[in-house]
C-alpha positions in Angstrom: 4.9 -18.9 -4.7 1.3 -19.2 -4.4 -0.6 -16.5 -3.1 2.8 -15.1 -1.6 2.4 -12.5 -4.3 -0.8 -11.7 -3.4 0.6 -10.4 0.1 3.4 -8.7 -1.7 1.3 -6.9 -3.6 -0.5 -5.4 -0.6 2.7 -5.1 1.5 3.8 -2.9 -1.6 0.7 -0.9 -1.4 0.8 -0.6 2.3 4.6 -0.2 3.1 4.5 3.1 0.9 2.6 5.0 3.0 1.6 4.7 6.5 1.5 7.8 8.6 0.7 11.5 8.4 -2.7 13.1 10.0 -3.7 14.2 6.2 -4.8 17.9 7.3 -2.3 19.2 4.6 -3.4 20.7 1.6 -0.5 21.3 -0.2 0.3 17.6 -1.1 3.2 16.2 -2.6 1.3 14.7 -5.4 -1.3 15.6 -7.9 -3.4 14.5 -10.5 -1.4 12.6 -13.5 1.4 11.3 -11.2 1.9 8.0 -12.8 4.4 5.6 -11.7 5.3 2.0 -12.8 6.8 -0.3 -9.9 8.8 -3.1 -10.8 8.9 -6.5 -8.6 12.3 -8.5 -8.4 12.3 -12.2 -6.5 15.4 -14.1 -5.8 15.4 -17.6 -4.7 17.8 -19.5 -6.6 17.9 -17.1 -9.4 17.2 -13.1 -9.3 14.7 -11.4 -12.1 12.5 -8.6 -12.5 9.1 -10.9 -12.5 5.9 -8.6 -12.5 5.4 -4.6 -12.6 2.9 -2.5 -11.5 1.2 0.5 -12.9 -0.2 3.5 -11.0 -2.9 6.1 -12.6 -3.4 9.0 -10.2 -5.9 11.8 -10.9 -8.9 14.1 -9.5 -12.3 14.0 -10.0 -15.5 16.0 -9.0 -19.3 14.7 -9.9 -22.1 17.0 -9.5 -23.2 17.5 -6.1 -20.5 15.6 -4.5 -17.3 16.3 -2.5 -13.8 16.2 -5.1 -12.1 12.9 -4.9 -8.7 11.3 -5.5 -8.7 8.5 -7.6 -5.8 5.9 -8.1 -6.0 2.6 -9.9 -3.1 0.3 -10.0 -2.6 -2.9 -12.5 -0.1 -5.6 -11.3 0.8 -8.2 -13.9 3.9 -10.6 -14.4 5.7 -10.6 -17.2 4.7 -13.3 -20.2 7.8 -15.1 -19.2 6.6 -16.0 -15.4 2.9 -16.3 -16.8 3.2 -20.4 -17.2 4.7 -20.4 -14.0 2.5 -18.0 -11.6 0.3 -15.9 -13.7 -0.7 -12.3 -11.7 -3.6 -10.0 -12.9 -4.5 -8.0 -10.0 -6.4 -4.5 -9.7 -6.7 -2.3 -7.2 -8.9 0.7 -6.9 -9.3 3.7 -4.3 -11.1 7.2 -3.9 -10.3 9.4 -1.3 -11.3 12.9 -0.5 -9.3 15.8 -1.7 -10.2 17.9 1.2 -8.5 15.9 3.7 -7.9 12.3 2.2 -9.9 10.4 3.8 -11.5 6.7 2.5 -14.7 6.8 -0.1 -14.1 3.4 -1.5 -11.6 0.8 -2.4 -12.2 -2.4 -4.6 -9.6 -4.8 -4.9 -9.5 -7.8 -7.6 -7.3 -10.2 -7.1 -6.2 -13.4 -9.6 -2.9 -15.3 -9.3 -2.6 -18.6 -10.4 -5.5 -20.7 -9.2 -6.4 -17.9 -6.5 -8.7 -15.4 -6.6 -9.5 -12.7 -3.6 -12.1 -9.5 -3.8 -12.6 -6.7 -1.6 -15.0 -3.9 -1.3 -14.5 -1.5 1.1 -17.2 1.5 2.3 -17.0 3.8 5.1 -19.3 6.3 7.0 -18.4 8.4 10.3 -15.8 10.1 9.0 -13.7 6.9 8.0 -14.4 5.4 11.6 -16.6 2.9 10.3 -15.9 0.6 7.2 -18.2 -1.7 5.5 -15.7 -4.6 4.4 -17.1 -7.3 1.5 -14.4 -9.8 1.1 -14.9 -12.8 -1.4 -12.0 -15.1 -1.2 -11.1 -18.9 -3.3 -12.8 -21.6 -1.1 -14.4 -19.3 1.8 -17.9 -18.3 2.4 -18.9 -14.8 1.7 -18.2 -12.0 4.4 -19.9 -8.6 4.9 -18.3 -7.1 8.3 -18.9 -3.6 10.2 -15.3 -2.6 11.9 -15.7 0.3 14.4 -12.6 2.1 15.5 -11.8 5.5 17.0 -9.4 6.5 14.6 -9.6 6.6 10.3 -9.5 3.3 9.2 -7.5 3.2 5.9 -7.0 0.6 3.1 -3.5 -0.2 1.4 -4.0 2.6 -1.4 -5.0 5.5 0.8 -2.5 4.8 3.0 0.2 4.9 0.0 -0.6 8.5 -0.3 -1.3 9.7 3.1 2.4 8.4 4.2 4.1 11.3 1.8 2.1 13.9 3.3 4.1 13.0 6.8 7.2 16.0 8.1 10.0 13.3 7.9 11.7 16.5 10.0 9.6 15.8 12.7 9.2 11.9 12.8 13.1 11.4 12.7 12.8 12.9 16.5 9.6 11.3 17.4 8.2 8.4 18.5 7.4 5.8 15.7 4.0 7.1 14.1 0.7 4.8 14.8 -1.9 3.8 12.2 -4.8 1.4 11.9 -5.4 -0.1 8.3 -7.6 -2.4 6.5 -6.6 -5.9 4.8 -9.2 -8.3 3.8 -11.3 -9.2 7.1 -8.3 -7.9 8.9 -7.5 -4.6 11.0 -4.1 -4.2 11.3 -1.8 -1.3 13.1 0.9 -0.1 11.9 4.1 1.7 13.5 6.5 3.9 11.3 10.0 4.7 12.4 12.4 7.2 10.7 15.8 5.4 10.0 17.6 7.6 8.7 18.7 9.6 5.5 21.2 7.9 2.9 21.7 7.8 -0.9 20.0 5.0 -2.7 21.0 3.8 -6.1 17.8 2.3 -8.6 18.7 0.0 -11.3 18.3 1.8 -14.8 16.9 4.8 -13.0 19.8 6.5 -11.0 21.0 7.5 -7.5 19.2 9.6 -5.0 19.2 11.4 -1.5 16.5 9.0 0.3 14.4 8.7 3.8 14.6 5.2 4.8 11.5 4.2 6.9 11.5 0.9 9.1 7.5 -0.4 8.9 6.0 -2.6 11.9 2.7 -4.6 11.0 0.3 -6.2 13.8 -3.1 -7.4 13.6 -5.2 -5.4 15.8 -7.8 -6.7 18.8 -10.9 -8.1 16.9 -13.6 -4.9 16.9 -15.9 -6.4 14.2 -19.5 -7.2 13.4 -21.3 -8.5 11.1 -24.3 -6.9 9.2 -26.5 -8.2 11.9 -24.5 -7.1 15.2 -23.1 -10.4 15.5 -19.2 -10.6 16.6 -16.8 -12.1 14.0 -13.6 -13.2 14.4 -10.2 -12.7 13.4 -8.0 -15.7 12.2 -4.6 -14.4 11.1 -1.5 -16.7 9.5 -3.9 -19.1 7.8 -1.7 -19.8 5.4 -2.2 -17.4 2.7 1.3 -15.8 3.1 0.4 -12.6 4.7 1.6 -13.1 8.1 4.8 -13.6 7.2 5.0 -9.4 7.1 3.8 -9.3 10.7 6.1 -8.7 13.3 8.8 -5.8 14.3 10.2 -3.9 11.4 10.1 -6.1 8.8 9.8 -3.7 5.9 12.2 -1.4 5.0 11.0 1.7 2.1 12.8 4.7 0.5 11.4 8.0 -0.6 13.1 10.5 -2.4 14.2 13.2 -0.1 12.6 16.2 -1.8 9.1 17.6 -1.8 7.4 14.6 -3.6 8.3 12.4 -1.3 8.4 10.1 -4.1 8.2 6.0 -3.1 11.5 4.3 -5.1 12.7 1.5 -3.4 11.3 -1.7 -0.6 12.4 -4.4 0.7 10.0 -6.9 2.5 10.3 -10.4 3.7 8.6 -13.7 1.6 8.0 -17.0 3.0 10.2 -18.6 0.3 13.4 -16.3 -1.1 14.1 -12.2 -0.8 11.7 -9.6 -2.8 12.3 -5.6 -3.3 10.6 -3.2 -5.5 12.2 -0.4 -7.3 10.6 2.5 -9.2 10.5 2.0 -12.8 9.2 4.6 -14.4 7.4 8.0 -13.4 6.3 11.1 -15.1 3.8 14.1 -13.5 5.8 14.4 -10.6 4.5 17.9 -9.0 8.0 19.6 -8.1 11.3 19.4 -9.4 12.9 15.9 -8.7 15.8 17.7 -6.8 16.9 14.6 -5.0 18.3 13.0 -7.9 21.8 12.9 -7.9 22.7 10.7 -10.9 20.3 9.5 -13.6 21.2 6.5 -15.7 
């Protein structure tokens, strides 16, 4: 399982939000919409492993624009410490205006692994400062250029629930460009269709199901001095096992929260899925709830 849940985490992260333009003001969210995400692996046996816990709020400093700001803890449970001990943190501020990236830090410790991200961006998101420290790799600072917002896994998560499901369930899939590690990855949502979903020890609901495409991108990078950098994807740390045509599957509740309760994503060893624990400061009524248990 090494460093597979590393890439789970971000797959989690990233396949709950992936599209919208973010022009809308009236969001589905607001400040103190917590949620708790809870991980189950199979592979042999089949157990609720690790959770992870989302703090949402808004924040304005003097002088500066307001900002979203969301940090999310993932841990396993003490049980599945002695076997493949997780304490990652992710953090991300975003504009309120339009939500577009300020700044995302990532901290990442799983067994004998460790990875760390800071992301920066200027030109209106175009262009993101990326410092990634990973276990047993040199140090690298990269400038990525792009022609559209480039987003990181958090943002993303957000920006996805802002989307008209209406209009993307008669659309093309929707294109977007992200940020993992040194990567640049795009991104291709597809509506799939509208079903009831049942969450353990939660309840049933009316959901969207989304299919989610990843691909790494054509290398755009440079380094602090100009110099071109290159990509190297599939080395081994799990991630590209999400690459490829539709490989993620996520839920939201079909009302106006848009509210992330169930994925399903491929591992390199065994099946994952993620379910929606708990949640409280939702910002409308949960209408799509059929059944609570």
């Amino acid at each position: 399982m090494k460093k597979i849940f590393f890439a789970l985490l971000s797959l989690i992260l990233l396949s709950f939000a992936v599209v919208a333009t973010a022009q809308v003001k009236d969001y589905p969210f607001r400040s103190g919409e917590n949620m708790e995400l809870i991980v189950h692996y199979k592979w042999g046996f089949s157990a609720d492993i690790a959770s992870v816990k989302f703090t949402f709020t808004e924040k304005s400093e003097q002088g500066k624009e307001p900002y979203f700001h969301l940090l999310a803890h993932a841990k396993t449970y003490k049980f599945w410490d002695s076997f493949f001990k997780v304490r990652d943190i992710y953090e991300s501020k975003f504009y309120v205006k339009d939500l577009k990236p300020l700044y995302f830090h990532r901290d990442v410790n799983e067994g004998n692994f460790f990875a760390k991200n800071w992301y920066s961006w200027k030109d209106d998101g175009k262009t993101l400062r990326a410092i990634v420290d990973k276990k047993g790799r040199p140090r690298r600072d990269s400038i990525y250029h792009d022609d559209v917002v480039i987003r990181d896994i958090i943002n993303i998560f957000y920006t996805v629930r802002c989307l008209d499901f209406d209009k993307l369930e008669k659309s093309e899939p929707a294109p977007f460009t992200i940020a993992l590690d040194k990567d640049i990855l795009d991104i291709r949502v597809r509506f799939v269709c509208r079903e009831e979903k049942k969450v353990a020890k939660v309840g049933t609901f009316k959901a969207i199901k989304v299919a989610i495409a990843v691909n790494p991108k054509t290398d755009r990078s440079k380094d602090k001095n100009e110099e071109t950098s290159v990509f190297s994807f599939g080395e081994g740390d799990g991630e590209s096992v999400f690459y490829g045509e539709e490989k993620v599957f996520i839920w939201f509740t079909d009302d106006a929260n848009k509210l992330p309760i169930f994925f399903s994503a491929p591992v390199a060893v065994g099946s994952i899925n993620g379910r929606i624990g708990t949640y409280e400061g939702v910002k409308y009524p949960l209408t799509s709830l059929i059944k609570a248990e």
